[in-house]
Backbone as ProteinMPNN parsed JSONL, in Angstrom:
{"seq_chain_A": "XXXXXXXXXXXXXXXXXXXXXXXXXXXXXXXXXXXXXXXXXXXXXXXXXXXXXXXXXXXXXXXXXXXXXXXXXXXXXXXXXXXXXXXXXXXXXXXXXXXXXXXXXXXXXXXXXXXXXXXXXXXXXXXXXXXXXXXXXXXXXXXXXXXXXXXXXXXXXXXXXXXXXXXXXXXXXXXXX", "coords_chain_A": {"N_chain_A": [[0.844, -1.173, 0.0], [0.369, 2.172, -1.108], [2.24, 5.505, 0.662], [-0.247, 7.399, -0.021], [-2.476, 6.306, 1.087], [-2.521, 6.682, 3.566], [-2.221, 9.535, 4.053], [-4.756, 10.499, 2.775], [-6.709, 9.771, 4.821], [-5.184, 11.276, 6.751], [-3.599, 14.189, 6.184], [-0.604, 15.329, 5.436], [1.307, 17.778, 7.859], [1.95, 20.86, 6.67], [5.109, 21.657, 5.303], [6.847, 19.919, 6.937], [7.516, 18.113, 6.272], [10.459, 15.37, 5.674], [13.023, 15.634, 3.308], [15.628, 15.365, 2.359], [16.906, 13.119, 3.128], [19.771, 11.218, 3.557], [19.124, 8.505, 2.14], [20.646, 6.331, 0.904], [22.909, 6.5, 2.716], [22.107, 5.832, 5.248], [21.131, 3.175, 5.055], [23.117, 1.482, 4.907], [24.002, 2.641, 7.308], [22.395, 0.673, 8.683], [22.604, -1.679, 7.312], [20.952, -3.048, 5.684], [17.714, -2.584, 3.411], [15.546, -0.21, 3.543], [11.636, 0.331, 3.533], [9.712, 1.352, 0.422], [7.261, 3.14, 1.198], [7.887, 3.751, 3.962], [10.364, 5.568, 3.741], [8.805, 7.477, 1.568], [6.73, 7.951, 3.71], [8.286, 9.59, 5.614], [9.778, 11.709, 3.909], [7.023, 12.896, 3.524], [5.778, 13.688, 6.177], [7.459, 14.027, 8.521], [9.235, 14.034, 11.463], [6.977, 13.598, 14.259], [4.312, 12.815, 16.092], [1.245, 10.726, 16.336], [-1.802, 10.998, 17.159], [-0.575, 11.725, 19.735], [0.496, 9.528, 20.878], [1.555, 7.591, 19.078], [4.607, 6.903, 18.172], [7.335, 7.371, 15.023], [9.92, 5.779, 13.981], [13.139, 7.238, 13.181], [15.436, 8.369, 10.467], [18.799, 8.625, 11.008], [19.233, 10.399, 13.25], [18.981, 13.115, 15.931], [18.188, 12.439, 18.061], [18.204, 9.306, 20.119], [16.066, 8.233, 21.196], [14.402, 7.818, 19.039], [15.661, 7.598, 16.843], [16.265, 5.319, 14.566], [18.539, 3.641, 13.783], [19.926, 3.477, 16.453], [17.275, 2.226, 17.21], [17.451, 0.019, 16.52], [19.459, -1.762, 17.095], [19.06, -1.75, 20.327], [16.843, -2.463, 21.091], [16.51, -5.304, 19.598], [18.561, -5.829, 20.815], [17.678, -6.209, 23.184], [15.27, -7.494, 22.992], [16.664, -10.074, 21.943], [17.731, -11.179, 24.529], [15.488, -11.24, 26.211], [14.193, -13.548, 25.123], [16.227, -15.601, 25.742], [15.806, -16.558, 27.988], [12.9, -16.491, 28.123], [11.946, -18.134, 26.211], [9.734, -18.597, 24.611], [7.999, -16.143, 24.131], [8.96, -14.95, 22.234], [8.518, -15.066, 19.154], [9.931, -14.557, 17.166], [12.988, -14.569, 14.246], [15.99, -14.344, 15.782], [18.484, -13.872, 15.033], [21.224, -14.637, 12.981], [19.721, -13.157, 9.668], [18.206, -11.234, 10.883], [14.796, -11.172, 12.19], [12.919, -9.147, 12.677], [12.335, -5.142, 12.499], [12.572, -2.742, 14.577], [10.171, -0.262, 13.943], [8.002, 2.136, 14.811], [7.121, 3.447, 18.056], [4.962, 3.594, 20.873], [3.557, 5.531, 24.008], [3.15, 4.16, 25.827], [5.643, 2.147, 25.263], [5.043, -0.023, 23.747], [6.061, -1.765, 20.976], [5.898, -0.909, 17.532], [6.796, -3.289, 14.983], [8.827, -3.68, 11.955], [8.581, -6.893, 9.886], [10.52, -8.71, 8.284], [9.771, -11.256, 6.864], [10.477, -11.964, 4.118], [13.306, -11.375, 3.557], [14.889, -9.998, 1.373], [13.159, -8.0, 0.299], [12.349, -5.212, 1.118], [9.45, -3.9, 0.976], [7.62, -5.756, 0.65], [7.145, -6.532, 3.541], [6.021, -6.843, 6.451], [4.054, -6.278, 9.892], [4.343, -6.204, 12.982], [3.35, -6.05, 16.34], [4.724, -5.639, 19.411], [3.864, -5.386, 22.695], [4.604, -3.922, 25.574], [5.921, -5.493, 27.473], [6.437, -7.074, 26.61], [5.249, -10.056, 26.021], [2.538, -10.284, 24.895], [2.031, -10.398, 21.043], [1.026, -8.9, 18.481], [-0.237, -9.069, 15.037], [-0.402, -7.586, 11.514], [-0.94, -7.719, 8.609], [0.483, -6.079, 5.934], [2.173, -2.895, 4.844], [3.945, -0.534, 6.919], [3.092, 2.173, 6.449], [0.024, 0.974, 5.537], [-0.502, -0.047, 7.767], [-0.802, 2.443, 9.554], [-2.921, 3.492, 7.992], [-5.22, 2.462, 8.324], [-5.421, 1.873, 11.401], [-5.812, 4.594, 12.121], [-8.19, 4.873, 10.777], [-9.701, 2.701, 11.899], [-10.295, 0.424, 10.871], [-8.693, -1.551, 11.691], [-7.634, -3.046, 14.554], [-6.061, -2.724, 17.504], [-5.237, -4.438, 20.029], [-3.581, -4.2, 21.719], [-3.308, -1.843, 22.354], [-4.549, 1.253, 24.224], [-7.885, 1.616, 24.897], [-9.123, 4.468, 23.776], [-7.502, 4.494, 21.616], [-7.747, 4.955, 17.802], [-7.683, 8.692, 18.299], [-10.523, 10.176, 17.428], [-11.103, 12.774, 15.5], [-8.191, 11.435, 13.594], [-4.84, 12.647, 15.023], [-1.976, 14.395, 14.035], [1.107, 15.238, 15.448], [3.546, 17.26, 14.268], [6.918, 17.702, 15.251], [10.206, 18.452, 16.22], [13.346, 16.808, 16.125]], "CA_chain_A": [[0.0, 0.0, 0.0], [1.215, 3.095, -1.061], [1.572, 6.344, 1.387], [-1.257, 7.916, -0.331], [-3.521, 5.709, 1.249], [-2.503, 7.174, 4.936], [-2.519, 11.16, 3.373], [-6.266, 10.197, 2.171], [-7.127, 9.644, 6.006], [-5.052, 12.361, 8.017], [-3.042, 14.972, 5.317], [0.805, 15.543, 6.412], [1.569, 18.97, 8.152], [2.844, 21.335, 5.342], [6.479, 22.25, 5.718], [7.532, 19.781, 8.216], [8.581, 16.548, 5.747], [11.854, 15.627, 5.707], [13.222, 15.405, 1.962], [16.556, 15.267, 1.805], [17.356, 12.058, 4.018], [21.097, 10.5, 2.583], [18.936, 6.988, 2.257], [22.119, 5.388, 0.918], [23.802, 6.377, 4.089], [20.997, 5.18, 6.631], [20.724, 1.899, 4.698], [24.024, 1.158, 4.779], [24.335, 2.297, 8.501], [21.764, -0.347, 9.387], [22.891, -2.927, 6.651], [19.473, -3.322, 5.313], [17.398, -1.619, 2.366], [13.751, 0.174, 4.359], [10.275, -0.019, 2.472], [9.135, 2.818, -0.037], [6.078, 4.071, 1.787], [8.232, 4.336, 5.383], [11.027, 6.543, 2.753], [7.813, 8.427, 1.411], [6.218, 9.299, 4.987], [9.314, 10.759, 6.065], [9.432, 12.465, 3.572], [6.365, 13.969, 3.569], [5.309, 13.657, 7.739], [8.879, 14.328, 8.876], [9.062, 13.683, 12.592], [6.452, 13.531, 14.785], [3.367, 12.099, 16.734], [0.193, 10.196, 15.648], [-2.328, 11.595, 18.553], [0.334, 12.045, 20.776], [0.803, 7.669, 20.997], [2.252, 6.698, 18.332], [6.022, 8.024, 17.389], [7.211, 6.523, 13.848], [11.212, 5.977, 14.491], [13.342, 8.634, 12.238], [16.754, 7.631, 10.305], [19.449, 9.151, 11.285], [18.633, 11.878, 14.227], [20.04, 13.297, 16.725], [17.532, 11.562, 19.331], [18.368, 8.312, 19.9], [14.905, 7.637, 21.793], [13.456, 8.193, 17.874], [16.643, 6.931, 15.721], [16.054, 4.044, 13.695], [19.716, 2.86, 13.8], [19.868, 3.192, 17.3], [16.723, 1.575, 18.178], [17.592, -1.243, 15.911], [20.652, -2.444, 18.226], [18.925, -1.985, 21.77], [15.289, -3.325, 21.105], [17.068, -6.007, 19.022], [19.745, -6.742, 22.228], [16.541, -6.677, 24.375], [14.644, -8.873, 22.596], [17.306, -11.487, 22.327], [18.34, -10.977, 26.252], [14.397, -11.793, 26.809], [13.945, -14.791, 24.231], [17.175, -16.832, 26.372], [15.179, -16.739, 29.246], [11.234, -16.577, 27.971], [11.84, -18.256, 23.911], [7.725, -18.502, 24.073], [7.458, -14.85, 24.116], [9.319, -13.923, 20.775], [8.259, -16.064, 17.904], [10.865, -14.566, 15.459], [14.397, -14.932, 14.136], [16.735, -12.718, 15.943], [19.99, -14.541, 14.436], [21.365, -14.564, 10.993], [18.613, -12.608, 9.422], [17.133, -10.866, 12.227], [13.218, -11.348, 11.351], [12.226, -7.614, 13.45], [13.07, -3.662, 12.109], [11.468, -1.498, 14.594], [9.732, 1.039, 13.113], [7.791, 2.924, 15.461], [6.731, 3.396, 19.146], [4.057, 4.359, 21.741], [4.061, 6.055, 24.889], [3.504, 2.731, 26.455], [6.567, 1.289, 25.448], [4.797, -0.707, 22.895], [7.044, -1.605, 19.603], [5.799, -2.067, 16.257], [8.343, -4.072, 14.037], [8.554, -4.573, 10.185], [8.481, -8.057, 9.856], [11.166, -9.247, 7.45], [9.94, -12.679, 6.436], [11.208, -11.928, 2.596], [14.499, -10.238, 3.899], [15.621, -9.141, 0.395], [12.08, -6.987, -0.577], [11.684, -4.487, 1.963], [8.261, -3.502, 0.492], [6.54, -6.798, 1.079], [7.465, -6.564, 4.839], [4.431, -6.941, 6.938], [3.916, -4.999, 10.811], [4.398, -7.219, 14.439], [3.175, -4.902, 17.342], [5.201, -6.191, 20.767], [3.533, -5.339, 23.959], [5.735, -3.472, 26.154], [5.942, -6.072, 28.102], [7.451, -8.69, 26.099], [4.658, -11.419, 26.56], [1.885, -10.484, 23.645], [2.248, -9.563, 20.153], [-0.559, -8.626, 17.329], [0.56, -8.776, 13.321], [-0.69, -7.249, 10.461], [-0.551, -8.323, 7.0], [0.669, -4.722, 5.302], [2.978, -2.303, 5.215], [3.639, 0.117, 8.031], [1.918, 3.14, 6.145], [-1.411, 0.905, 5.325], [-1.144, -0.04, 9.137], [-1.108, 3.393, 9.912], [-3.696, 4.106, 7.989], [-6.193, 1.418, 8.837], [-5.424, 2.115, 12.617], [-6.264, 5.402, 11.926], [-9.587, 4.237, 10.63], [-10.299, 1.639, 12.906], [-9.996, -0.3, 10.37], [-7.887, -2.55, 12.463], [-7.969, -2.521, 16.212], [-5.165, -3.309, 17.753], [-5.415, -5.056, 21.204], [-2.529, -3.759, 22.661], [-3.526, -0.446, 22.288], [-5.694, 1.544, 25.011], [-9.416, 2.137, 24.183], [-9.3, 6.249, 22.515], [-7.155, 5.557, 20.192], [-6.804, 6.689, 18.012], [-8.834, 9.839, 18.519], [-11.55, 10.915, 16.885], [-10.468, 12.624, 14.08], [-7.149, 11.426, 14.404], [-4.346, 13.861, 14.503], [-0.357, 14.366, 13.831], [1.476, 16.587, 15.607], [5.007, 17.296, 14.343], [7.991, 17.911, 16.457], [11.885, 18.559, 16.054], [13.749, 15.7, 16.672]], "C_chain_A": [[0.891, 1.238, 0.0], [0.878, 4.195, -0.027], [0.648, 7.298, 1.196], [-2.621, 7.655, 0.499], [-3.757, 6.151, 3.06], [-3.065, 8.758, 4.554], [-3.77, 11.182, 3.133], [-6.935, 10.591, 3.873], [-6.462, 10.989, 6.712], [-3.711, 12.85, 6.609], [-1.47, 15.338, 6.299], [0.529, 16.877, 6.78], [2.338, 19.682, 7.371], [3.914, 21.803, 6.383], [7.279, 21.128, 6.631], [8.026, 18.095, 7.507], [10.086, 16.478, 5.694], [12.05, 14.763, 4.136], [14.037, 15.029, 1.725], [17.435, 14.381, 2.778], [18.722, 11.701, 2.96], [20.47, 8.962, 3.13], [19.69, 5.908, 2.203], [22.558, 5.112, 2.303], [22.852, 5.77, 5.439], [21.039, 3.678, 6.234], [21.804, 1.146, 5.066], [24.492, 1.057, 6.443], [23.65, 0.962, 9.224], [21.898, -1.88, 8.562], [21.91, -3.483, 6.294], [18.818, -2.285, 4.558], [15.72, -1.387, 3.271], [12.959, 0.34, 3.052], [9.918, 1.248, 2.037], [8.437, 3.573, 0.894], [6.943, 4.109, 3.215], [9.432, 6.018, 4.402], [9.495, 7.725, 2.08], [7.002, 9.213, 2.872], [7.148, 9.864, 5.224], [9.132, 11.688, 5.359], [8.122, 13.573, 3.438], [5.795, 14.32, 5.152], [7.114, 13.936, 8.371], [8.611, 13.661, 10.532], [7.879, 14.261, 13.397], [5.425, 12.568, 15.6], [2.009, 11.715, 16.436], [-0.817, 10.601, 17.6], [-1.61, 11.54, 20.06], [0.815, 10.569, 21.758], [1.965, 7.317, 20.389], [3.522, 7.344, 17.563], [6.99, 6.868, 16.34], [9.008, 7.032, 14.536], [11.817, 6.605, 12.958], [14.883, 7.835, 11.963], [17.677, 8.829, 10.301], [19.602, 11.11, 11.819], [19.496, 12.082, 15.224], [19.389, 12.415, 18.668], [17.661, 10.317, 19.059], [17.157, 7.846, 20.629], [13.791, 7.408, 20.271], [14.555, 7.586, 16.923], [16.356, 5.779, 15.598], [17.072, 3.206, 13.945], [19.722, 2.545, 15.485], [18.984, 2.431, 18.364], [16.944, -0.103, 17.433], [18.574, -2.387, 16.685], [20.28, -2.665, 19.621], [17.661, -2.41, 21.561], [15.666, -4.824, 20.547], [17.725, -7.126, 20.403], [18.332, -7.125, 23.311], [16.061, -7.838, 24.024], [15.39, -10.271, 22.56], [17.856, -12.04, 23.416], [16.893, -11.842, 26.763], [14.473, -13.192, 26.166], [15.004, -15.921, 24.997], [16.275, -17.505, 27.229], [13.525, -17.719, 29.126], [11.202, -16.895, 26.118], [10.702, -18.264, 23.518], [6.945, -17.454, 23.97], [8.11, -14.474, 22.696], [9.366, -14.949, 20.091], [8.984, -15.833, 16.605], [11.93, -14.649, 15.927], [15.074, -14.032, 14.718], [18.445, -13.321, 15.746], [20.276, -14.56, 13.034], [20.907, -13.326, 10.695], [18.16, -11.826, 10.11], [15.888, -10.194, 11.155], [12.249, -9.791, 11.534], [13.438, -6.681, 12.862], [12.454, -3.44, 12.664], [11.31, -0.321, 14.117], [8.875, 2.321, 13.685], [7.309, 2.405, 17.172], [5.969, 3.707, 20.185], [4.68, 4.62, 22.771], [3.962, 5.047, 25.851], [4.672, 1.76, 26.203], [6.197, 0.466, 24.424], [5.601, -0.479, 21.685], [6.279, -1.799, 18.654], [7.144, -2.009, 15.21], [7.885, -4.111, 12.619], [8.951, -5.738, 10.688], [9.25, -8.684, 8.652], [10.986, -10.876, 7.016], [10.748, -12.927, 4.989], [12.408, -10.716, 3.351], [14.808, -9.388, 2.512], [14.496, -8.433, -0.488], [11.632, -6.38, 0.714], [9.954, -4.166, 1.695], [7.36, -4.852, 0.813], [6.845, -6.935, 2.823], [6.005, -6.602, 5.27], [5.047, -5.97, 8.609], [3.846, -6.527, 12.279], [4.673, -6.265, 15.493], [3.719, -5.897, 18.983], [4.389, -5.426, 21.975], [4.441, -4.956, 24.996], [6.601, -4.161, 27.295], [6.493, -7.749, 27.934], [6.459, -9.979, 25.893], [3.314, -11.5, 25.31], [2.414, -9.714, 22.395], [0.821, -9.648, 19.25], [0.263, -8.445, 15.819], [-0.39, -8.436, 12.213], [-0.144, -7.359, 8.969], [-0.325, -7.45, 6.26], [1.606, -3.898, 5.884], [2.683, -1.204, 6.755], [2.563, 1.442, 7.884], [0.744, 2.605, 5.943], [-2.038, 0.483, 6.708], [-1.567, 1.319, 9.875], [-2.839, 4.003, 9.715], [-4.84, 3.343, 8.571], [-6.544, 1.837, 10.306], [-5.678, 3.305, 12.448], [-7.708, 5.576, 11.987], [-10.332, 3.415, 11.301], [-10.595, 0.488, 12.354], [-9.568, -1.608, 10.397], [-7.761, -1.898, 13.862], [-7.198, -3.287, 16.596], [-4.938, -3.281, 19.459], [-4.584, -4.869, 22.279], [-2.71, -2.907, 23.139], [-4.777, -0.136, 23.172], [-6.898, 2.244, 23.659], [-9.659, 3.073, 22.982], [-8.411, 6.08, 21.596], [-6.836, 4.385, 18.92], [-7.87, 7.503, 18.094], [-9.604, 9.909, 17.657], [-11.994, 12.108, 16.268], [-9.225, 12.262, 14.919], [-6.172, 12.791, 14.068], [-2.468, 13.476, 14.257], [0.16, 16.003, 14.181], [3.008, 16.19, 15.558], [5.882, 18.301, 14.977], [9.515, 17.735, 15.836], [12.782, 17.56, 16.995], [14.91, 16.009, 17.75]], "O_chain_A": [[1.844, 1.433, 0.754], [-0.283, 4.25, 0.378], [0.539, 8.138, 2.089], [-3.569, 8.434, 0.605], [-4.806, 6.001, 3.687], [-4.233, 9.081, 4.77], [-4.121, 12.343, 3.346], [-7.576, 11.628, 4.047], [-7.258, 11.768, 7.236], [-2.999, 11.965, 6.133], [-1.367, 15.535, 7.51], [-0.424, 17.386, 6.191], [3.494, 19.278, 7.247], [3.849, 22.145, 7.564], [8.381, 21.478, 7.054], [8.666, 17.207, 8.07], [10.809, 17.475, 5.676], [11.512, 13.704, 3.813], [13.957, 14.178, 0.839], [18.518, 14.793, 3.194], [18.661, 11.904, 1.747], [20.931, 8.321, 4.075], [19.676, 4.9, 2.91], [22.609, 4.044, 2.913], [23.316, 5.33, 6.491], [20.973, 2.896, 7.182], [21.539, 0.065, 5.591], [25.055, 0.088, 6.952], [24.201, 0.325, 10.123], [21.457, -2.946, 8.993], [21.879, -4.675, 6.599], [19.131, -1.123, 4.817], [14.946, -2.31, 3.528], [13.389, 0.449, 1.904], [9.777, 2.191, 2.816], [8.931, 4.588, 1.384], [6.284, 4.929, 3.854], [9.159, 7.211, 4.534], [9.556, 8.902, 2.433], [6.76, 10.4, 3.09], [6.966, 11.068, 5.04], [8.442, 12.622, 5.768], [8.235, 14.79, 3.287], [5.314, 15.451, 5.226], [7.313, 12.96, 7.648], [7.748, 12.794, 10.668], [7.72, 15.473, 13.249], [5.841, 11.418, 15.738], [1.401, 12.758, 16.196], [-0.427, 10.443, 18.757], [-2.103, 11.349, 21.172], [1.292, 10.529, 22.893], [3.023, 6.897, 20.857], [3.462, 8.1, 16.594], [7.311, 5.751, 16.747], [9.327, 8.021, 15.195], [11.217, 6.52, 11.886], [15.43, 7.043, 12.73], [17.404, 9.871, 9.705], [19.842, 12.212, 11.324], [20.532, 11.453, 15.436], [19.891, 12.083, 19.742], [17.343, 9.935, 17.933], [17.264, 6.622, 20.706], [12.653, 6.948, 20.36], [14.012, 6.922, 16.04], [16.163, 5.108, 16.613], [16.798, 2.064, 14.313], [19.525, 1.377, 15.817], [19.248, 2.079, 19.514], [16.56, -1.159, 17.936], [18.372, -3.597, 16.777], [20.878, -3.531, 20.261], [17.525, -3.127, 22.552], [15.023, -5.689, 21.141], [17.57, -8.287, 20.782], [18.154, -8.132, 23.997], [16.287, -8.942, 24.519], [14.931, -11.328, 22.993], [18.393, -13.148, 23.421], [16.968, -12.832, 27.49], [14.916, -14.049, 26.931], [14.678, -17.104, 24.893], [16.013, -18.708, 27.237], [13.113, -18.783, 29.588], [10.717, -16.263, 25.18], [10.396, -18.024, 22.35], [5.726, -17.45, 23.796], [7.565, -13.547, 22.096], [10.213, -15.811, 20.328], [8.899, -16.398, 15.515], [12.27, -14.755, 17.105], [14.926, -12.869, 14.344], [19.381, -13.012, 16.483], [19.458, -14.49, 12.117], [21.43, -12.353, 11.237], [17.053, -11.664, 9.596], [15.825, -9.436, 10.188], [11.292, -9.407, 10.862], [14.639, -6.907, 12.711], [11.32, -3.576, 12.204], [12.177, 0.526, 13.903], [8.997, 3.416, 13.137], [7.173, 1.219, 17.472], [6.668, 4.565, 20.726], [5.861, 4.323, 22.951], [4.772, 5.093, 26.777], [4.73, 0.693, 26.813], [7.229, 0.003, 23.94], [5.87, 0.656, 21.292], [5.764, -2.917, 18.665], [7.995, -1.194, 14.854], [6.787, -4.499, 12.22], [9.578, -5.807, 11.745], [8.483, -9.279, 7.895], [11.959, -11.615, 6.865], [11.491, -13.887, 4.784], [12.244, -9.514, 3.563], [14.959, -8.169, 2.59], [14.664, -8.241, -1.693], [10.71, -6.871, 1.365], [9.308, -4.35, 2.727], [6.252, -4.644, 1.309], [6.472, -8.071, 3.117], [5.027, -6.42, 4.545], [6.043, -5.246, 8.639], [3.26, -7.605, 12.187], [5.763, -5.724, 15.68], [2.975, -6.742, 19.48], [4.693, -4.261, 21.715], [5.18, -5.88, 25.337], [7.584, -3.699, 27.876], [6.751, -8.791, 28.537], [7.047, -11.008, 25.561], [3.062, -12.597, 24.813], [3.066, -8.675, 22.49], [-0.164, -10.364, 19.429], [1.25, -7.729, 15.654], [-1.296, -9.259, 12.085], [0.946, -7.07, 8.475], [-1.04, -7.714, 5.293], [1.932, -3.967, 7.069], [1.655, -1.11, 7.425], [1.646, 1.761, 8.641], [-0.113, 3.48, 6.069], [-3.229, 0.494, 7.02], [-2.508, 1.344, 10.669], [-3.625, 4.552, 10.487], [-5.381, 3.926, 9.51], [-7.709, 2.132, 10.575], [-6.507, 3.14, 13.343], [-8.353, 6.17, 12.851], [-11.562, 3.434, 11.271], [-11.073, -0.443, 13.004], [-9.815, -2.532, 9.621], [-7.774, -0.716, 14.205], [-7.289, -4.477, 16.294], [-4.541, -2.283, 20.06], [-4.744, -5.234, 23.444], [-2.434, -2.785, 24.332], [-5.806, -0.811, 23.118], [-6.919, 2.805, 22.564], [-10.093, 2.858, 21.85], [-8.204, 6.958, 20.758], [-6.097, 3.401, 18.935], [-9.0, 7.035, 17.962], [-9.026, 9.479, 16.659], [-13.147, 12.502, 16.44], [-8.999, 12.468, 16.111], [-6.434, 13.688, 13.268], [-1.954, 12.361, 14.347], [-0.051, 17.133, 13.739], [3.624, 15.368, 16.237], [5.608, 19.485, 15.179], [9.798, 16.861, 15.017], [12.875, 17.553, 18.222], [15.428, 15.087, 18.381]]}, "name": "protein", "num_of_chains": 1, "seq": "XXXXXXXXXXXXXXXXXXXXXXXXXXXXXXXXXXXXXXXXXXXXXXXXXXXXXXXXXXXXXXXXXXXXXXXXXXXXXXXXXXXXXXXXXXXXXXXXXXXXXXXXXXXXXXXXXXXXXXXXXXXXXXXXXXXXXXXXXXXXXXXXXXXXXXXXXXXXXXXXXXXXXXXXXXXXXXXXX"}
């Protein structure tokens, strides 16, 4: 799904995309190629907040609570620190391959992951929402922008997630990383 299909539902904030990402250089820092439509919201949603929940992680920032590269190494080390202990809580690969990219985050701590089952087509990636808590997850069959938008819509209701949201219209408020 392309990011048109999010823009349809909630319109970016003019002025505040980020355009001129060095994608080469992000790809390369994380050793992995990311999916059009996450490269298109940036660009046009730049950094910010989905009703003040949901924060989409940013490539190469100066916040590492929002960096992509940086959350890729410590959600990554977490997850495979938990899985020694509790292997019936994380149902993917985190060796070789590693099967999780997170991609964004709530204010609960909740992760959602691209889902690399086809490692070498970012674009068919699918969406695996962790529970901040390590113990449930929820997956969606679509990219991260048609999860956006869906969850937006209500489209999809995602069980992790408290009751309001997302709000009613929803909203995006962008912020300087």
């Amino acid at each position: 799904m392309a990011v048109s299909d999010l823009t349809a539902v909630l319109p970016p904030p003019p002025g505040h995309g980020w355009e001129d990402v060095d994608w080469a250089a992000a790809e390369r820092s994380l050793g992995l190629s990311l999916p059009q439509d996450y490269k298109d919201f940036i660009a046009l949603y730049g950094p910010g907040t989905f009703d003040d929940f949901l924060h989409v992680f940013l490539p190469a920032t100066g916040n590492e609570n929002l960096d992509l590269g940086h959350r890729q190494r410590m959600d990554i080390d977490t997850l495979r620190d938990f899985k020694e202990e509790f292997p019936e809580n994380v149902p993917y690969r985190l060796t070789g391959p590693v099967e999780l990219v997170p991609a964004a985050i709530t204010i609960n701590g909740d992760i959602v992951y691209w889902r690399r089952q086809d490692v070498g087509s970012p674009d068919s990636w699918t969406m695996a929402i962790c529970e901040s808590r390590i113990s449930e997850w929820f997956e969606y069959d679509g990219s991260l922008t048609s999860f956006l938008a869906d969850l937006l819509t209500r489209r999809v209701r995602v069980p992790l997630f408290p009751e309001g949201i997302p709000h009613s219209p929803p909203e995006y408020f962008p912020y300087e990383p």
